[in-house]
VOBA-1610 file (N, C-alpha, C; in pm, whole numbers, padded with zeros to 5 digits, always signed):
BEGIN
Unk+01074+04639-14170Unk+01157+04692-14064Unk+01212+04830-14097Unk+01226+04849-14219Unk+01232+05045-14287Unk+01129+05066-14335Unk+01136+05219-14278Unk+01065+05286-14370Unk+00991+05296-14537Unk+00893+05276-14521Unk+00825+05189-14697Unk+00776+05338-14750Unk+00903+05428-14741Unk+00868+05598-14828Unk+00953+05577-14941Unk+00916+05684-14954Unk+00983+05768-15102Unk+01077+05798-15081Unk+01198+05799-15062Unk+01318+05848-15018Unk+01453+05808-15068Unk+01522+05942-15090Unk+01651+05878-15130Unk+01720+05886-15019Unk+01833+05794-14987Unk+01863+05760-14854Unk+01999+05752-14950Unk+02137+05819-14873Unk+02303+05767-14830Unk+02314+05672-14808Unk+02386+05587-14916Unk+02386+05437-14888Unk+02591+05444-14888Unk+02680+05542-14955Unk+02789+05523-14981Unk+02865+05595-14963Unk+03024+05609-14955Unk+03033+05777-14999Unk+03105+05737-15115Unk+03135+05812-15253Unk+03162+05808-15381Unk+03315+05743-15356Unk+03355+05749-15256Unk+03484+05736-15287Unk+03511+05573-15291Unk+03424+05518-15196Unk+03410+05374-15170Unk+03391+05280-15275Unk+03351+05352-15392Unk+03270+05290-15518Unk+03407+05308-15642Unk+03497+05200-15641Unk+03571+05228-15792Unk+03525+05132-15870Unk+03610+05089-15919Unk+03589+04962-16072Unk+03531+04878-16021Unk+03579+04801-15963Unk+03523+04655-15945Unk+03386+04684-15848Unk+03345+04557-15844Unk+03176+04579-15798Unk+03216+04522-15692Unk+03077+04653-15612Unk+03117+04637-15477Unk+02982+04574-15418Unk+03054+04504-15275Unk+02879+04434-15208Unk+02886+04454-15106Unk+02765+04523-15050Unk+02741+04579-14929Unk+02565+04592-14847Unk+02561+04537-14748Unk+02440+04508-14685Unk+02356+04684-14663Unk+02254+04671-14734Unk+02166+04816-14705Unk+02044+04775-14704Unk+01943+04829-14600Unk+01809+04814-14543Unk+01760+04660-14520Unk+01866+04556-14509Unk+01883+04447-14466Unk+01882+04343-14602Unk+01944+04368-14749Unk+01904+04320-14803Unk+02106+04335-14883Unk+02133+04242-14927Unk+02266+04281-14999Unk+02224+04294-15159Unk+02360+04409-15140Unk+02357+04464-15289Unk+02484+04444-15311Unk+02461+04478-15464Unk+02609+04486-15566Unk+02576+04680-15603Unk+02723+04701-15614Unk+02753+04862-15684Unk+02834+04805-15760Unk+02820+04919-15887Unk+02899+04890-15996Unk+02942+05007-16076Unk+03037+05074-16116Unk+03036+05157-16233Unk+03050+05129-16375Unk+02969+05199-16424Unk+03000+05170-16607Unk+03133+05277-16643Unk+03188+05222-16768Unk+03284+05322-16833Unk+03275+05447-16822Unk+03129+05519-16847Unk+03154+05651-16817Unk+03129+05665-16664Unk+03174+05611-16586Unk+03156+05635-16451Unk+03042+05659-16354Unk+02897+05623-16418Unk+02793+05580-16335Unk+02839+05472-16231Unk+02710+05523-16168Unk+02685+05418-16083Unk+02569+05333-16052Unk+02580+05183-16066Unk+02409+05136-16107Unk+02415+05053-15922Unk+02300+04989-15897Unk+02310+04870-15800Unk+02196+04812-15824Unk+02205+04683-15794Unk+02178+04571-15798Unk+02123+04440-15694Unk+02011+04367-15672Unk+02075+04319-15576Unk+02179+04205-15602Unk+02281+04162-15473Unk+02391+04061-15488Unk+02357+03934-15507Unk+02306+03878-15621Unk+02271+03762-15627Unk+02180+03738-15798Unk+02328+03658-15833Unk+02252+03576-16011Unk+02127+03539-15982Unk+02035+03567-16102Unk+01908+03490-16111Unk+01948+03383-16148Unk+02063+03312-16187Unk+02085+03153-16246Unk+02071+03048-16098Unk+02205+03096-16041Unk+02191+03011-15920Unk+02261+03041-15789Unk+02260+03187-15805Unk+02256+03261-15663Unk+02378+03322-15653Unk+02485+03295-15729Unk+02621+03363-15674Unk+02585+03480-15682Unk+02701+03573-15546Unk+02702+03697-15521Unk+02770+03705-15640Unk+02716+03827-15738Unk+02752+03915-15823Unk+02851+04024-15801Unk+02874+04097-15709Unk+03008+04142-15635Unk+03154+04038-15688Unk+03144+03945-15666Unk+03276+03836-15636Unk+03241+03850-15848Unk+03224+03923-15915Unk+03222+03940-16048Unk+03305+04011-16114Unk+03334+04098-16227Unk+03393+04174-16277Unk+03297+04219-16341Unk+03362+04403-16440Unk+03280+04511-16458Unk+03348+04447-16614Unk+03274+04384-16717Unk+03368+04358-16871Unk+03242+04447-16971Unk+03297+04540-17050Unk+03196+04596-17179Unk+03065+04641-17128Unk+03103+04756-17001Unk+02986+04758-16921Unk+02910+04680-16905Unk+02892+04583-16832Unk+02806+04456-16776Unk+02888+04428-16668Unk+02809+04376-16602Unk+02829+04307-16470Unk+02853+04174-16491Unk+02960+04109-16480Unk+02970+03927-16533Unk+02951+03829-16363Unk+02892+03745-16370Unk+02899+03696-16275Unk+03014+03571-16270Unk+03091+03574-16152Unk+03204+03469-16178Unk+03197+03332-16125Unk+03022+03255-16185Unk+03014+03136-16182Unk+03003+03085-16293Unk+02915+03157-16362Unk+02898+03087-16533Unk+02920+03230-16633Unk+02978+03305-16594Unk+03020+03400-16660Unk+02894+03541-16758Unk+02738+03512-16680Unk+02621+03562-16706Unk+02651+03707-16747Unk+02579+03862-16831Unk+02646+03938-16804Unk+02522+04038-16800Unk+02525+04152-16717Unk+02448+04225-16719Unk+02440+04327-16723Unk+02364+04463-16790Unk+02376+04579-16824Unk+02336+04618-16687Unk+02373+04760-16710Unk+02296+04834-16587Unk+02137+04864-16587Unk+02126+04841-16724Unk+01964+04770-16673Unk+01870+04698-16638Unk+02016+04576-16547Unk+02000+04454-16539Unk+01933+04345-16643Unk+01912+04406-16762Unk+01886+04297-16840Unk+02054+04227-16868Unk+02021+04071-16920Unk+02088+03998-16948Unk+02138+03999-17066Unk+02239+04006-17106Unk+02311+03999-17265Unk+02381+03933-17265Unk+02474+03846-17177Unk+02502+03687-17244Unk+02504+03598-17124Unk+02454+03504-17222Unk+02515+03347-17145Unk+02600+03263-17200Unk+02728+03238-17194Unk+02842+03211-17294Unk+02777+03025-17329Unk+02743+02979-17170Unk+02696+02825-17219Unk+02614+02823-17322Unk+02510+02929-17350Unk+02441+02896-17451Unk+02484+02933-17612Unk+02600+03003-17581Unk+02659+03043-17728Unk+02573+03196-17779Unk+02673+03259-17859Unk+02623+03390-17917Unk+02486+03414-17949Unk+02441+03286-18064Unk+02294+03280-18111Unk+02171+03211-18039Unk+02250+03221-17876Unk+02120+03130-17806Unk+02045+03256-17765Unk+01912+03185-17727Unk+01821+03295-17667Unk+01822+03265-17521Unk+01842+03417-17494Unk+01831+03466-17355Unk+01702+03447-17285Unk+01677+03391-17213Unk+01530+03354-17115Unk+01489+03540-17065Unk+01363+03580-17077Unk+01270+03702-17044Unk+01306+03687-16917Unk+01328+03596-16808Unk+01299+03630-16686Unk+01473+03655-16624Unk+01575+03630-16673Unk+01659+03633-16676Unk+01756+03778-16675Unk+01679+03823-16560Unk+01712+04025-16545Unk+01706+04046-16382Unk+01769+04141-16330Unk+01857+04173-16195Unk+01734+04285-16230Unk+01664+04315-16077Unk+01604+04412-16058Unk+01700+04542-16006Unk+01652+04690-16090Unk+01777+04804-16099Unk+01716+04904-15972Unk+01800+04932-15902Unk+01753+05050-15825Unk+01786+05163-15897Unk+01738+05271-15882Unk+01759+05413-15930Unk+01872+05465-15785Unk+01973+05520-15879Unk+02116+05536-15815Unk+02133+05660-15825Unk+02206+05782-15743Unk+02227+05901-15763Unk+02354+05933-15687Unk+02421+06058-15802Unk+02550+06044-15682Unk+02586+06216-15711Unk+02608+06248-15542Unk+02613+06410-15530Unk+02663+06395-15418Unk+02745+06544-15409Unk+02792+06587-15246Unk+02912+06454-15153Unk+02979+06414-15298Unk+03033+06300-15229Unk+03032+06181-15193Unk+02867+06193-15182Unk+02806+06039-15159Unk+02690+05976-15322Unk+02691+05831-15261Unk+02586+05774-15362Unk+02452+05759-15270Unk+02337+05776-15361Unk+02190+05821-15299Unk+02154+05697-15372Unk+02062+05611-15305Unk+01958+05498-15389Unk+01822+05537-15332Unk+01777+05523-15415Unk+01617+05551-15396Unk+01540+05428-15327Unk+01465+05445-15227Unk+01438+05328-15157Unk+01295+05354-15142Unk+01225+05255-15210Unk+01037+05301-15245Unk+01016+05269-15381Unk+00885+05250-15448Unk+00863+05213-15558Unk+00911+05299-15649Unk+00941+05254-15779Unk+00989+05344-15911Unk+00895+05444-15975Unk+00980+05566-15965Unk+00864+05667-16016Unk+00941+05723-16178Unk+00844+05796-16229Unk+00849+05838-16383Unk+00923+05945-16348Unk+00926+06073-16259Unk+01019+06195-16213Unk+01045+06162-16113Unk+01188+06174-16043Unk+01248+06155-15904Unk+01223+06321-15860Unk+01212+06292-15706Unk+01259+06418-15702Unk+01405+06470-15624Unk+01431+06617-15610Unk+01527+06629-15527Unk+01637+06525-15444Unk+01768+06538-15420Unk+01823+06474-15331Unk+01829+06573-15235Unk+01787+06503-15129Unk+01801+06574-15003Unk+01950+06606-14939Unk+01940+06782-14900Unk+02079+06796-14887Unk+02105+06927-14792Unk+02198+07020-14755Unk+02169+07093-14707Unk+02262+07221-14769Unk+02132+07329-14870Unk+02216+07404-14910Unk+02308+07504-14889Unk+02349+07513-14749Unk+02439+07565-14729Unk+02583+07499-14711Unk+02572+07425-14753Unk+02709+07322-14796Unk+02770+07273-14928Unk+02690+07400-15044Unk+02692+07374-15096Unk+02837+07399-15245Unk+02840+07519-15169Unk+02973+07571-15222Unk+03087+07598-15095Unk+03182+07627-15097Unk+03337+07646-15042Unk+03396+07622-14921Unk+03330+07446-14934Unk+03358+07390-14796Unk+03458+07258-14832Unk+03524+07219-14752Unk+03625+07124-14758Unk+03562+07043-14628Unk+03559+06893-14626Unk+03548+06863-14527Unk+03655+06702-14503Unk+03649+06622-14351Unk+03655+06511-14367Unk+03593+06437-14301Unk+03577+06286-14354Unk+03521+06219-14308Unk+03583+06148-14196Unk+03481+06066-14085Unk+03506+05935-14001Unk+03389+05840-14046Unk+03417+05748-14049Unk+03286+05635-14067Unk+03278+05553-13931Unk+03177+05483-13878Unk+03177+05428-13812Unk+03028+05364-13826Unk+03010+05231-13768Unk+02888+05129-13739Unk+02886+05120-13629Unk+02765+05102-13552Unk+02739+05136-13465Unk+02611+05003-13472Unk+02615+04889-13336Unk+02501+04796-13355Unk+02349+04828-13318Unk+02255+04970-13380Unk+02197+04985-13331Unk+02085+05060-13432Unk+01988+05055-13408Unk+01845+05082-13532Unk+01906+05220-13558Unk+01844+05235-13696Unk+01846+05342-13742Unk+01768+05489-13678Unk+01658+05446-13634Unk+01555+05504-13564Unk+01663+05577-13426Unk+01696+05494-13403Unk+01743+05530-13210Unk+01876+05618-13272Unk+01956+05554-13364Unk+02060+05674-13389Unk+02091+05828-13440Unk+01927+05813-13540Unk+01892+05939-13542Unk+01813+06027-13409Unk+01750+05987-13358Unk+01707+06068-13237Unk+01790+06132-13141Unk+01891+06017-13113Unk+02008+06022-13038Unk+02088+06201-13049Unk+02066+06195-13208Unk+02107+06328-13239Unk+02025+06456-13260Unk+01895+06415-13196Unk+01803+06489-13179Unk+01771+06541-13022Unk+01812+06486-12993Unk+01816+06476-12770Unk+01885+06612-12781Unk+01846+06684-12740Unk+01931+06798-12640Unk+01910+06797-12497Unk+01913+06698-12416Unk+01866+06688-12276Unk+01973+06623-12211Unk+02051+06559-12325Unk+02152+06407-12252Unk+02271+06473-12240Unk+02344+06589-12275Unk+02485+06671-12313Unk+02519+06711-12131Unk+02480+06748-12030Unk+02575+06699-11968Unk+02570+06585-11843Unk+02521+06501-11939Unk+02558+06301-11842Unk+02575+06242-11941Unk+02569+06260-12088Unk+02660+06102-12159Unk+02796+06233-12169Unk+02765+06341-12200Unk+02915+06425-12234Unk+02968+06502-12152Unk+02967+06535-12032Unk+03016+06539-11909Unk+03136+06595-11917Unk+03220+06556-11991Unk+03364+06570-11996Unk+03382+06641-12116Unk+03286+06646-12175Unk+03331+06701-12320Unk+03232+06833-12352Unk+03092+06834-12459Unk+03049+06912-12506Unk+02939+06982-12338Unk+02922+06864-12308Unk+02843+06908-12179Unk+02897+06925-12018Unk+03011+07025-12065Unk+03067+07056-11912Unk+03006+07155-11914Unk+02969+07161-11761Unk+02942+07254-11714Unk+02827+07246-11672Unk+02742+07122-11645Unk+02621+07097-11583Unk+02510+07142-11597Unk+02484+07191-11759Unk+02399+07300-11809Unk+02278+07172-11861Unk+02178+07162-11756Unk+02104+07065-11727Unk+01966+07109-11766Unk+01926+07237-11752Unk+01834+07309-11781Unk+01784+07313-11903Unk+01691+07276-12011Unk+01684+07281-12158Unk+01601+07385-12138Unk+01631+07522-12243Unk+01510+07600-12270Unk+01469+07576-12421Unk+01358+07545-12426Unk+01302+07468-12535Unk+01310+07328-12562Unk+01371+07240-12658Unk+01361+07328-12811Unk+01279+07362-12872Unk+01287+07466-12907Unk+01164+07574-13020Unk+01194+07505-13158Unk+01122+07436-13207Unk+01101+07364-13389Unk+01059+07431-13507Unk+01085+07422-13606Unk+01003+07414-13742Unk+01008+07278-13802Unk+00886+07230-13820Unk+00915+07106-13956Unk+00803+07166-14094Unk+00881+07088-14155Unk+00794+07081-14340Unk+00817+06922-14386Unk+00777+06943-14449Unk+00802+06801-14546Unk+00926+06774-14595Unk+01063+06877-14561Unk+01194+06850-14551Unk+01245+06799-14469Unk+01175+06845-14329Unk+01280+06799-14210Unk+01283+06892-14125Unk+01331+06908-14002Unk+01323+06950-13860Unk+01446+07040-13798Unk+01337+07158-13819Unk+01472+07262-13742Unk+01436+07282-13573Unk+01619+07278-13561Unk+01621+07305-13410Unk+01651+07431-13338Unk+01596+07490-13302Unk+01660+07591-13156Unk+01674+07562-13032Unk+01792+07563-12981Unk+01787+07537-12812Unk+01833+07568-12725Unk+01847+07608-12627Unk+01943+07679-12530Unk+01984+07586-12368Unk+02091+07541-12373Unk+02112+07467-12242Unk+02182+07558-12102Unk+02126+07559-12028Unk+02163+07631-11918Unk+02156+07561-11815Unk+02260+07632-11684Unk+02307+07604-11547Unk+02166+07629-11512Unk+02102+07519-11422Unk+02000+07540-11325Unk+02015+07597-11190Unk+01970+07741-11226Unk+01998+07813-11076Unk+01867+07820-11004Unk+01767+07759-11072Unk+01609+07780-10994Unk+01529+07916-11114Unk+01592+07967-11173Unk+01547+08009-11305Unk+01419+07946-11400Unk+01326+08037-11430Unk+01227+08007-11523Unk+01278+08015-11617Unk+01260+07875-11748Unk+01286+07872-11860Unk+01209+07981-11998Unk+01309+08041-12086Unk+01179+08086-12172Unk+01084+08019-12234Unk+01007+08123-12210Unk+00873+08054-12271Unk+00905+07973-12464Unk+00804+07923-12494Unk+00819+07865-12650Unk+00811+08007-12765Unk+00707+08088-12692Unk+00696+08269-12771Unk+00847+08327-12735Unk+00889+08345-12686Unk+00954+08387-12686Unk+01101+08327-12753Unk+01143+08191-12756Unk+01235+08128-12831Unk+01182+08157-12954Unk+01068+08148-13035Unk+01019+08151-13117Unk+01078+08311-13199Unk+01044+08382-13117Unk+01096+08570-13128Unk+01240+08548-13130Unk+01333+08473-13050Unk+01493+08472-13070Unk+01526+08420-13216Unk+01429+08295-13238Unk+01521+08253-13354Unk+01463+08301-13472Unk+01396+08392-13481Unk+01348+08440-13629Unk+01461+08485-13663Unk+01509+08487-13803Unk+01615+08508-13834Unk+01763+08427-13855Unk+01745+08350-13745Unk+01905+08282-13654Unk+01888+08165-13749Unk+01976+08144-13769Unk+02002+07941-13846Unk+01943+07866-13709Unk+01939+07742-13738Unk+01902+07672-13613Unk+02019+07584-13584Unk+02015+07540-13450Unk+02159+07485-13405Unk+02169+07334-13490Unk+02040+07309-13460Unk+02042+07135-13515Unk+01940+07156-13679Unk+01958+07089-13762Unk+01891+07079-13868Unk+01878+06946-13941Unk+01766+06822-13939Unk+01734+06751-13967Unk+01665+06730-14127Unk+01710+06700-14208Unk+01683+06687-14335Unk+01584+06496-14365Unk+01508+06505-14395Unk+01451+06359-14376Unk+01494+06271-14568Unk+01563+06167-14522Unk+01517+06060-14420Unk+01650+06014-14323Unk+01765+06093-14394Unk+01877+06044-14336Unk+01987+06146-14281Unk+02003+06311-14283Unk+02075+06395-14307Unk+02126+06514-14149Unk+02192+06497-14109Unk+02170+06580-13977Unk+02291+06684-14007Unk+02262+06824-13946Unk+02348+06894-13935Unk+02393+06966-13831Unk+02528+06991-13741Unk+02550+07104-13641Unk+02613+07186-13648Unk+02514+07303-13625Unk+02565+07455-13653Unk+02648+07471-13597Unk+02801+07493-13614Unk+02935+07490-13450Unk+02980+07661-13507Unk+02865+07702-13654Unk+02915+07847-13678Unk+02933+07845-13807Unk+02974+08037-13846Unk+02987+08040-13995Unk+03068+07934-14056Unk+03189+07910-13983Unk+03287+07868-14076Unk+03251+07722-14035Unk+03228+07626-13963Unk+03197+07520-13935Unk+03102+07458-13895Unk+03085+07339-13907Unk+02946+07253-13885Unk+02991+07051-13935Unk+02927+07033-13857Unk+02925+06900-13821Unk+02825+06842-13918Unk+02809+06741-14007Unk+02706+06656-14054Unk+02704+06522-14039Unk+02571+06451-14053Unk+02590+06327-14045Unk+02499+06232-14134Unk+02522+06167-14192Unk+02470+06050-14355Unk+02419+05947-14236Unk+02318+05928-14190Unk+02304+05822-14133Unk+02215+05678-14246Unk+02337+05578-14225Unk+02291+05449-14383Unk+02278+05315-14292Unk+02107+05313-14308Unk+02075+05157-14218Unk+02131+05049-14291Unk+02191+04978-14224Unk+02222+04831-14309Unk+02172+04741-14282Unk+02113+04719-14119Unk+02012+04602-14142Unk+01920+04677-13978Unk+01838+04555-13943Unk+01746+04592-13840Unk+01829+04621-13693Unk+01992+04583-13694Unk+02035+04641-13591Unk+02140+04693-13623Unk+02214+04744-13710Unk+02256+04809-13752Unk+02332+04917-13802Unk+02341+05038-13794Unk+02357+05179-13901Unk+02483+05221-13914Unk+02503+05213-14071Unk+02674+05287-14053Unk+02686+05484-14022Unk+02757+05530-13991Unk+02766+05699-13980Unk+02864+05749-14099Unk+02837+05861-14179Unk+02882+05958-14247Unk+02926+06053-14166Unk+03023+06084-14056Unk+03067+06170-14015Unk+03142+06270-14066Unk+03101+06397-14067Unk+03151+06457-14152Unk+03202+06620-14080Unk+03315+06673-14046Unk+03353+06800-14007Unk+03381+06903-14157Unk+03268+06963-14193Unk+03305+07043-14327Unk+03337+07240-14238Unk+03468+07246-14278Unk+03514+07406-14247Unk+03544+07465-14400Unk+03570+07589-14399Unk+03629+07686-14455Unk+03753+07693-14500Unk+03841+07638-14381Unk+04015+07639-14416Unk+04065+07591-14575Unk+04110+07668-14615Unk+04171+07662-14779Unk+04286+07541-14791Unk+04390+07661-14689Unk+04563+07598-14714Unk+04522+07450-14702Unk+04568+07380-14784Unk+04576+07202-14716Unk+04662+07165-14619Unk+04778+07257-14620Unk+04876+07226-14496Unk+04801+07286-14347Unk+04706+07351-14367Unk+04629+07388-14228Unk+04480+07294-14237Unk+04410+07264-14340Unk+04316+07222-14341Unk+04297+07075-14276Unk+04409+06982-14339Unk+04426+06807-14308Unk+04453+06761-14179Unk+04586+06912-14106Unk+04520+06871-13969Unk+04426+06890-13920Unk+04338+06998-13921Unk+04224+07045-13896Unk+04121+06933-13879Unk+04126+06889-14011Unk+03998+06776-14019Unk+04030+06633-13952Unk+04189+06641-13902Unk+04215+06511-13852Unk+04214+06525-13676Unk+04231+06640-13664Unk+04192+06659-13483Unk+04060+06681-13499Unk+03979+06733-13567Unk+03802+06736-13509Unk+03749+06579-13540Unk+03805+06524-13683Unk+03760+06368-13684Unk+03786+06281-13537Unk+03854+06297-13488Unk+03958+06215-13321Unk+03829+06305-13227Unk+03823+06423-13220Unk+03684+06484-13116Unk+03566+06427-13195Unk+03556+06456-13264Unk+03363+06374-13322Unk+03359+06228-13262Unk+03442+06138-13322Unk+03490+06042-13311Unk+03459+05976-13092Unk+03544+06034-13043Unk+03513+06068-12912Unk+03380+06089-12864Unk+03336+06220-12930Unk+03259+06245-12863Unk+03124+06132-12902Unk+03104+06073-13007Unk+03015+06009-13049Unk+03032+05889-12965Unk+03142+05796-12938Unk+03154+05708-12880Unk+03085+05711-12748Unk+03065+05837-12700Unk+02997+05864-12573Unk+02866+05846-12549Unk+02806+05877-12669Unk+02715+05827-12698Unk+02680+05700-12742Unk+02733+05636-12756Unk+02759+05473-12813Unk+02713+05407-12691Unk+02807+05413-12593Unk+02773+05286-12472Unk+02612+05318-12406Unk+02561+05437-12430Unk+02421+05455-12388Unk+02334+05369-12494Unk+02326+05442-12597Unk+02198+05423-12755Unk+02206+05266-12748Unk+02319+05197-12750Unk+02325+05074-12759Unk+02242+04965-12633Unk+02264+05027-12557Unk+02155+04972-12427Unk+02014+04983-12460Unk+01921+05129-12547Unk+01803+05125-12535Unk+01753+05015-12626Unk+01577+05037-12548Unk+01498+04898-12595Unk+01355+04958-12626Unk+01264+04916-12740Unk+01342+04835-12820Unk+01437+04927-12934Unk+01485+04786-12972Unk+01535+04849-13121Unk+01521+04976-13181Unk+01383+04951-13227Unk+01333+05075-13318Unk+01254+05143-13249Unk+01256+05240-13272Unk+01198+05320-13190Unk+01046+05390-13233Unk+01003+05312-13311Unk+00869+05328-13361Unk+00772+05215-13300Unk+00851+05096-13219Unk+00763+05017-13150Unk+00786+05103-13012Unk+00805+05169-12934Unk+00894+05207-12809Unk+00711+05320-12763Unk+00618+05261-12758Unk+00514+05276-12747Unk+00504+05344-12580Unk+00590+05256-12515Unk+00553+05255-12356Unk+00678+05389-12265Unk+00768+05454-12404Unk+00884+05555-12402Unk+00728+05691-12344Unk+00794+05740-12205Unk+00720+05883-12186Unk+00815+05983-12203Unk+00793+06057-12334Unk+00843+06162-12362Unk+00830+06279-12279Unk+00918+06366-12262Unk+00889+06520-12227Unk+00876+06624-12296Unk+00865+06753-12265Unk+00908+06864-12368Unk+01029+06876-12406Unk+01136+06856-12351Unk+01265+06895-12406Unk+01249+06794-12561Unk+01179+06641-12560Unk+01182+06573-12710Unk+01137+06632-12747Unk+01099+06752-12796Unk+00958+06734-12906Unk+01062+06752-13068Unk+01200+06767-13087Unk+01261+06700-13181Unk+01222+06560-13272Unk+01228+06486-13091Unk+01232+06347-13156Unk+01072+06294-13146Unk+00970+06366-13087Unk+00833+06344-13142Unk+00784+06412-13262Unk+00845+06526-13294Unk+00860+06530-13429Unk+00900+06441-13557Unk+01016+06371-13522Unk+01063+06259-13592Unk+01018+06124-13584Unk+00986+06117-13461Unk+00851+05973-13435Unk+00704+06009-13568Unk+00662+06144-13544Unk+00556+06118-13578Unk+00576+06163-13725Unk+00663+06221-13764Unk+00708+06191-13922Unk+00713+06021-13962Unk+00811+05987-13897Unk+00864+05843-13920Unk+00695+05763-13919Unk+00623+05771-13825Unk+00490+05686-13810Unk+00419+05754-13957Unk+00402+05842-13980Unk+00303+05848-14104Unk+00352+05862-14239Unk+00524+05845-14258Unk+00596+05732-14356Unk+00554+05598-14354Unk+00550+05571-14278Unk+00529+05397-14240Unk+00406+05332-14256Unk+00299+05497-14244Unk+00157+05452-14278Unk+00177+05453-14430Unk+00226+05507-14517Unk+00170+05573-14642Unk+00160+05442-14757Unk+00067+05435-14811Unk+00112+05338-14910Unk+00175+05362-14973Unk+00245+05219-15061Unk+00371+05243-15178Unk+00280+05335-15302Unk+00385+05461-15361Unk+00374+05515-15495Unk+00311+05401-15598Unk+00205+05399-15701Unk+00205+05327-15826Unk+00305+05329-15872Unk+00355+05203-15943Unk+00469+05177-16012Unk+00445+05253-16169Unk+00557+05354-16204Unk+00514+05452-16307Unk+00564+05360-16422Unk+00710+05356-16360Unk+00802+05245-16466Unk+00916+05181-16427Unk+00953+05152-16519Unk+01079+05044-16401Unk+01208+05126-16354Unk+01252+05112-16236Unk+01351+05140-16189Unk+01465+05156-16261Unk+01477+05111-16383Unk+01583+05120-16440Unk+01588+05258-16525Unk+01508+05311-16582Unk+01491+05423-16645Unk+01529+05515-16578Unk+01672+05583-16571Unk+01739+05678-16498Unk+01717+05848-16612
//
């Protein structure tokens, strides 16, 4: 039901993750998070190989993970190092090990690698212009609906003024000229221009093409999970989108500005969190109606030109989905 790529995918944001181990449903499967003393972060899935207790409902003792039914304990390399029933000098059973995801943590959030274990990871996907002297804040929100449909959702430039009407799309600017694209094997840039339909010919794709040489693009899609909106130098909108199961997805909402002072900044980020917030909800009572689910079965969907965003992202997403799994180099645990 996900994507079977290579990808490191936003499963957290750092802040969510302290001492005690945490359990939380991602790509429909529950996990345990955990930090060691020096403040890694490993995961796990939620569940003893002895006899099933969630490992979460555990404690973090001598870096190990203890489980709090028979007191089992485990490194972050999920191997096993004690079983107290069997006493100091018993032997530990070989099969008796928690399979390790490869864990990464940047930009605030924790990254798990979701795809077979490789010998070099690469890159976390991110967007470098966020990379230095931005302050931002967050909203979180879940939303019951595929991962697939929530990212597109933010790929639509056609829907701004009838789901937002009142908000980003006043003014009845119904007209899409373009969007003019780039993709790579990173992800999907947008250009677009929405205009009042006065009976006006749209520009051509050459010619959007000639505007945005140069220009940032309004929308910027980072694959597999990462969206950004250009609102300008000093501001921009992002979004962590983290599937948790087949209906699903939590949001990383994120307003990152410029503003220094904290006495100007906190409100700042607490009136645009209340507008994102809003304005996303607007989008909520629609995305949640479409069918199906995912939008990689949605076979019988007739696209137009204004998608070619989200047929861009369809047909990324479809030849992820073809690819076979990486050879296993080595085990997941080798960070």
């Amino acid at each position: 039901m996900f994507v079977p790529s290579e990808h490191w995918y936003p499963v957290l944001q750092s802040r969510e993750l302290g001492r005690k181990p945490l359990g939380v449903e991602r790509f429909g499967r529950r996990l345990v998070f955990w930090r060691t003393e020096d403040g890694r972060a490993h995961a796990h899935p939620d569940r003893c190989p002895h006899l099933g207790a969630q490992l979460s409902r555990g404690a973090v003792d001598r870096d190990c993970l203890s489980c709090p039914f028979h007191g089992f304990a485990f490194d972050a390399q999920g191997q096993c190092r004690r079983i107290p029933a069997i006493g100091r000098q018993g032997k530990i059973p070989k099969g008796m090990a928690l399979e390790a995801f490869a864990v990464r943590e940047a930009h605030g959030l924790l990254w798990l690698w979701w795809g077979a274990p490789r010998e070099v990871y690469p890159e976390l996907p991110f967007f470098p212009e966020l990379d230095d002297g931005w302050r931002y804040g967050t909203e979180t929100v879940e939303w019951p609906v595929h991962y697939t449909r929530a990212i597109e959702n933010q790929l639509d430039v056609a829907h701004l003024p009838f789901v937002h009407r009142t908000t980003i799309g006043a003014g009845g600017r119904s007209l899409v000229e373009g969007p003019y694209i780039e993709s790579d094997d990173h992800g999907i840039r947008v250009w677009v221009t929405n205009a009042a339909d006065v009976g006006q010919s749209p520009r051509t794709l050459a010619e959007l093409a000639t505007a945005a040489a140069g220009a940032p693009p309004g929308l910027h899609f980072r694959f597999p999970a990462l969206w950004l909106l250009n609102l300008g130098e000093r501001q921009k909108n992002m979004i962590a989108f983290v599937p948790v199961n087949e209906s699903t997805t939590r949001y990383y909402l994120r307003f990152y500005h410029r503003v220094r002072n904290p006495l100007l900044a906190r409100p700042l980020e607490f009136i645009m969190g209340l507008s994102n917030r809003f304005i996303l909800n607007q989008d909520r009572r629609v995305v949640v109606t479409q069918t199906p689910r995912d939008s990689a079965h949605a076979e019988q969907d007739r696209l137009i030109g204004a998608d070619r965003a989200i047929i861009e992202f369809r047909r990324w997403h479809r030849h992820m989905r073809d690819m076979p799994p990486a050879p296993i180099a080595m085990p997941a645990t080798e960070r």
